[in-house]
C-alpha positions as CSV (number, residue, x, y, z in Angstrom):
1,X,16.2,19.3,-9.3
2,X,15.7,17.1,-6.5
3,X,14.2,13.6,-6.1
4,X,11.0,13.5,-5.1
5,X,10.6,11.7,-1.8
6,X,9.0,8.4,-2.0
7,X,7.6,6.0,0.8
8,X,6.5,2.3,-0.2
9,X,4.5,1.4,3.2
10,X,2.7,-1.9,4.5
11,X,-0.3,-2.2,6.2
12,X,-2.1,-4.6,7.9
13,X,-2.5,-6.9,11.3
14,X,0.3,-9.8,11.0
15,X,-1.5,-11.3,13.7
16,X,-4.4,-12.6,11.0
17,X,-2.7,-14.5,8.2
18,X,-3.6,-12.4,4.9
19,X,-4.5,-9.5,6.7
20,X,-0.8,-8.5,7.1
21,X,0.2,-9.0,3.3
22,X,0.8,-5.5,3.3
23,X,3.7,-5.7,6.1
24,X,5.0,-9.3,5.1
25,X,5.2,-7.7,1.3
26,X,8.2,-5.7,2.4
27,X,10.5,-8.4,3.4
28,X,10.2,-9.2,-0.2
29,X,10.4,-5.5,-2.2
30,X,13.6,-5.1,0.3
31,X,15.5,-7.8,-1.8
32,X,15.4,-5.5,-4.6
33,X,18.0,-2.5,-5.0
34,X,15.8,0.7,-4.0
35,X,16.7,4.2,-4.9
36,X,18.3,5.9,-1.8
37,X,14.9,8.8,-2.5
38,X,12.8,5.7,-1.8
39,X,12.0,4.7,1.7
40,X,9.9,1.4,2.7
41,X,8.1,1.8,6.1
42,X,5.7,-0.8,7.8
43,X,2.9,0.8,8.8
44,X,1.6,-2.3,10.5
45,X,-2.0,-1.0,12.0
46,X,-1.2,2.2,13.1
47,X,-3.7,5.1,12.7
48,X,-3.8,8.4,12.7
49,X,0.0,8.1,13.8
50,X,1.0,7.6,10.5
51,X,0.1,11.2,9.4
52,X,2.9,13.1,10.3
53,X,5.1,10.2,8.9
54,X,3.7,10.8,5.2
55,X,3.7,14.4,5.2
56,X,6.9,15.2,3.8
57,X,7.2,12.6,1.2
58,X,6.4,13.3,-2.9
59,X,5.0,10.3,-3.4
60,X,3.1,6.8,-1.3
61,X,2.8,3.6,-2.5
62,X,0.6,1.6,-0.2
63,X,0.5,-2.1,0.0
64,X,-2.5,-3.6,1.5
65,X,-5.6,-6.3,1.8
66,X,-8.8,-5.5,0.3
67,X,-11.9,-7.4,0.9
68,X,-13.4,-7.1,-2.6
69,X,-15.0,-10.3,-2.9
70,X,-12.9,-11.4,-4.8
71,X,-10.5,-14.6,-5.6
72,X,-8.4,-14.8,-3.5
73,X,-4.7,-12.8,-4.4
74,X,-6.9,-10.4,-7.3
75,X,-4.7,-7.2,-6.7
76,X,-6.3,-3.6,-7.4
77,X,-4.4,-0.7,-8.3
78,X,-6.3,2.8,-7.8
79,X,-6.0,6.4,-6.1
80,X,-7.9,7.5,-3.1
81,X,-9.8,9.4,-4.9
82,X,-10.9,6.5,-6.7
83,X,-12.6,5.4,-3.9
84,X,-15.6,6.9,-4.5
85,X,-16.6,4.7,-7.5
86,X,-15.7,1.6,-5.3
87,X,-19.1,-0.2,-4.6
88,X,-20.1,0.0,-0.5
89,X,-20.0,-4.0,-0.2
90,X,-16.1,-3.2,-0.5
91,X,-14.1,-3.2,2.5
92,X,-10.7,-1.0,1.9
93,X,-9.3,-1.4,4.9
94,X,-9.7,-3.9,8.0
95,X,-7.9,-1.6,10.6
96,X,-10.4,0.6,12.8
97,X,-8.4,4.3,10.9
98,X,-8.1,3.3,7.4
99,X,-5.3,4.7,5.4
100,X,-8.0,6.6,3.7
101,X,-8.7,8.3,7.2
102,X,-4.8,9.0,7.4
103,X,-4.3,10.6,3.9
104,X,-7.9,12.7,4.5
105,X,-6.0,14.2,7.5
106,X,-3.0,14.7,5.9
107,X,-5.2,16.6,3.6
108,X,-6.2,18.8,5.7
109,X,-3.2,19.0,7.2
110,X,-2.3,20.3,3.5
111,X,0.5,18.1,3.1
112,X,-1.1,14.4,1.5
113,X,1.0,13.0,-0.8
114,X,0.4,11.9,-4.2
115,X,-0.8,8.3,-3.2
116,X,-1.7,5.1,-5.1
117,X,-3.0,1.9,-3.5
118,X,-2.4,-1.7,-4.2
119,X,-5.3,-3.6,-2.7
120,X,-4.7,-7.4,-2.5
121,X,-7.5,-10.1,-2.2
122,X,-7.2,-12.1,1.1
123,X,-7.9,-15.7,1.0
124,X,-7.7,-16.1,4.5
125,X,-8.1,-13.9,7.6
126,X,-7.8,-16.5,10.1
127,X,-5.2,-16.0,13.8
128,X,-1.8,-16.9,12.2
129,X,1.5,-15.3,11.5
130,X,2.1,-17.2,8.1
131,X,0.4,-15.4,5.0
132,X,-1.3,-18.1,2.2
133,X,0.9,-19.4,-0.6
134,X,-1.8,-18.0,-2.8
135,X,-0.7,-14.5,-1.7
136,X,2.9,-15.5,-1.5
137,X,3.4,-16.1,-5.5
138,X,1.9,-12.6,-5.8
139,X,4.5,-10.8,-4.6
140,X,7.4,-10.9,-7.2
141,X,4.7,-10.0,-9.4
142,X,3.9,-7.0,-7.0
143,X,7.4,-6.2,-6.3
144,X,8.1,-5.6,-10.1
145,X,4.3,-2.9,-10.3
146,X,5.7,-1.4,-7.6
147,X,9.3,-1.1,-8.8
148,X,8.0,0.4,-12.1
149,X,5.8,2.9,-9.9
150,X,9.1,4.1,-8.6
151,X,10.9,4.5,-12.0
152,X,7.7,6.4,-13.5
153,X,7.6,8.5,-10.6
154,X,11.8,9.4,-11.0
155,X,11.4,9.3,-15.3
156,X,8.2,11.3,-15.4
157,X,7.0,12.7,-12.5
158,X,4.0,10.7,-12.0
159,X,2.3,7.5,-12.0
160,X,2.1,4.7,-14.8
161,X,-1.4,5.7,-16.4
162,X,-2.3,2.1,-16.4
């Protein structure tokens, strides 16, 4: 049988601090020894673009901010299709196509992977290339969820059902 195909990709604006969490994560989940089935790709705020990138792998992990009102570095972990129970005063995405736009086209397109999202809290959003410290020490933490996303997905096929 073969290995499914997995992509771990990054999104955001590096231009505005926290906003590029998604992009700077990936200098960090590099240091880690990756399956050779796993590829990491910064999708840095490209749009619709992205689509023909995803559609011929298994299985994406997506790194990103989310605005939930939250504290600042409060991670969520959900499926697009979760996003429906999301409440409106949530922002998922800052970039004009959100990844939910790319995956609905990949839909379409009948080739959308089996995605999950990791949605990190920004504390700040200001013009800057350096992300806050705050959202920094998240992302060992982040690098092992995403790590055991990987070995679920090679072990069983799926997910974690956490």
């Amino acid at each position: 049988m073969q290995s499914p195909r997995i992509m771990v990709m990054g999104v955001g604006n590096i231009l505005l601090s926290d906003e590029g969490l998604g992009v700077r994560f990936l200098d960090e989940l590099t240091k880690l020894e990756l399956p050779e089935n796993v590829e990491v790709l910064e999708g840095g705020t490209a749009g619709l673009e992205l689509v023909h990138l995803i559609q011929d792998v298994d299985f994406l992990i997506i790194v990103d901010a989310l605005n939930a009102n939250a504290e600042p570095g409060a991670l969520f972990r959900f499926q697009p299709g979760d996003l429906q129970v999301i409440p409106e005063q949530y922002e998922v995405s800052f970039h004009q196509i959100g990844i939910v736009e790319v995956l609905a086209m990949a839909n379409v397109l009948g080739q959308a992977p089996h995605t999950l999202i990791f949605g990190i809290q920004p504390k700040s959003l200001e013009w800057g290339l350096e992300v806050s410290p705050e959202i920094l020490a998240l992302f060992p933490r982040l690098s092992e969820l995403v790590r055991k996303e990987i070995d679920s997905i090679l072990h069983e096929g799926k997910f974690t059902s956490a």
